[in-house]
N, C-alpha and C positions, 0 to 999 in steps of 0.2 A: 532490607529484609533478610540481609547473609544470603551466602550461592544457594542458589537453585529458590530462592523465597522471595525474589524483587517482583515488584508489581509492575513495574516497567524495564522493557529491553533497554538494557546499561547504556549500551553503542548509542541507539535511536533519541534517549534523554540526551546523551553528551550531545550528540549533533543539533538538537533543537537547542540546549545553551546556546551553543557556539552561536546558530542561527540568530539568536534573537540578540546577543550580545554585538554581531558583527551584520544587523540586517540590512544596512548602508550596502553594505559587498556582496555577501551572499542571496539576500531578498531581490536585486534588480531585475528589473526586466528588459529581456532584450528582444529587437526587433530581429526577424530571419525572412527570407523571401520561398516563400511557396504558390508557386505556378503564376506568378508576378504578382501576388497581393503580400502585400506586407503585412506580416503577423505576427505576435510577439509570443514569444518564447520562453518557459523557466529557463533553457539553458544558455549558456552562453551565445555571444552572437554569431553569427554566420548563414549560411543557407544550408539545414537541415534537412537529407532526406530519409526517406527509408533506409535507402540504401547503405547508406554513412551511417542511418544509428543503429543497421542490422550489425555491421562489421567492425563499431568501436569508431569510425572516422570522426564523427562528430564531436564539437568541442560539449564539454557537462564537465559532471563532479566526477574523480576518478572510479572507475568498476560499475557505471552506470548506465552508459554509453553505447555497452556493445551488447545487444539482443540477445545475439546470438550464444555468447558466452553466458548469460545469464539463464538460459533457455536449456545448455548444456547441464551448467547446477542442479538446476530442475530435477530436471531428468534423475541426475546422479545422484540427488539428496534424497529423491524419491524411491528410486531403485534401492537402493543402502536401506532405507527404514525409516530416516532422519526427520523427513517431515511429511509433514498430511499431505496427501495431493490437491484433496479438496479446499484448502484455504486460498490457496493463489490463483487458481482457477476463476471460482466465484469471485471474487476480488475482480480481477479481472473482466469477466462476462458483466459484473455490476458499473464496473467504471465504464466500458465502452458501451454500456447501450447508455446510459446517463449522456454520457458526454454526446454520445448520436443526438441524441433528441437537442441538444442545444447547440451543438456546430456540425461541421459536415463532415463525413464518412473520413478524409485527408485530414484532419486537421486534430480528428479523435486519434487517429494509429500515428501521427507525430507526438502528441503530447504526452500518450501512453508510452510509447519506446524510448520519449528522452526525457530528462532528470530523471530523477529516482524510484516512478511507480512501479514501474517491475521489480527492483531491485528491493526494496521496503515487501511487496509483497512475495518475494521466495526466502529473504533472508530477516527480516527481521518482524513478518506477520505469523510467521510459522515457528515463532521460538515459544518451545512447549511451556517456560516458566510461566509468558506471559498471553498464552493464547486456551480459548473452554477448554475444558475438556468431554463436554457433551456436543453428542453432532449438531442438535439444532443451535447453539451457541456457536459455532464453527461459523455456522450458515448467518448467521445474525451478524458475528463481527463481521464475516469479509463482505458479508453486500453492502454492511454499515461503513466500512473502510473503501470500499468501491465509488459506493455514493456520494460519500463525504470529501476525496479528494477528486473528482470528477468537482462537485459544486465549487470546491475552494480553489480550485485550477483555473477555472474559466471567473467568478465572481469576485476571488480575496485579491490581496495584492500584498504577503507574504510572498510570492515567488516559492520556489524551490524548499522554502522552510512550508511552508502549510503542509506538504504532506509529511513532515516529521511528526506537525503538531497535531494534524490527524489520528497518526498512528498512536501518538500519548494519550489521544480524548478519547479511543477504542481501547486501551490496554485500560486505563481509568473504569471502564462499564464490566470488565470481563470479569470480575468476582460475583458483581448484581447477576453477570448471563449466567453463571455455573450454579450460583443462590436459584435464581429463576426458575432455569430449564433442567432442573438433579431431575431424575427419575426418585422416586420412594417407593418402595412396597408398601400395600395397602392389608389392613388385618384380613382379608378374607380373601387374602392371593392377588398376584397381580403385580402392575407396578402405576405409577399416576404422575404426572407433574411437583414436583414439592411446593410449588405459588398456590396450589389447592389445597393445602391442610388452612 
């Protein structure tokens, strides 16, 4: 679509080729040991904790790994102007109560802090090309982006690519949310839904 007119985040497209060209390597799943039950993990193998994936120790995909650094960004992408605050947030509050209801409290704040969910939602759910520009559209992608890699984390077997391909099936609806949810003026003042004319 030329700068500033893609329908999709460039970065997040190239990663899911790659992904799906290379799903043998990058799609596996690995087993990690948490509180002696063996459970399997998008990221790489070993025994993942909070701890290790607040500070970057954990093995993953490189700039994904470390919370805390990504949590910095945040902050400073926020502060700056750069992005919504409220995309990542929701995103987030949507993925971990989903993921609650189908595993347990430990098992949601691992999978959330390692592979790439946080990381998808501060750097590549909040790029203005490809994300509404009306608030409830906002509200719509990220709990849709929430929900959907929550489901495909714990049900698909993608690995690590499913929330790339997530992020593509949400950037794919974000013309239908901004068509949807336009606000219009109405002839005798006002403003209304545009799905109402």
């Amino acid at each position: 679509g030329g700068l500033g007119r893609n329908k999709f985040n460039p970065a997040n497209t190239a990663r899911c080729f790659a992904g799906v060209m290379s799903s043998g390597l990058s799609g596996a799943l690995y087993e990690f040991t948490l509180n002696g039950d063996k459970m399997v993990s998008i990221t790489a193998g070993g025994t993942n904790t909070i701890s290790s994936l607040l500070t970057g120790q954990a093995v993953g995909g490189i700039g994904t790994t470390c919370c805390l650094i990504i949590v910095f960004c945040y902050v400073f992408l926020v502060y700056t102007g750069v992005i919504d605050f409220k995309i990542p947030i929701v995103a987030v509050v949507a993925y971990f109560i989903t993921s609650l209801t189908m595993t347990g409290l430990n098992w949601s704040v691992i999978n959330m802090c390692s592979g790439s969910f946080l990381f998808l939602s501060v750097f590549c759910l909040t790029d203005p090309n490809t994300s509404p520009d009306t608030f409830i559209g906002k509200m719509v992608y990220s709990i849709l982006f929430g929900v959907l890699s929550a489901l495909v984390w714990k049900l698909g077997s993608l690995g690590e690519n499913s929330l790339f391909v997530v992020l593509l099936f949400v950037n794919l609806l974000v013309p239908m949310m901004d068509r949807y949810f336009a606000w219009k003026p109405t002839s005798v003042g006002g403003y209304r839904y545009a799905h109402k004319n």
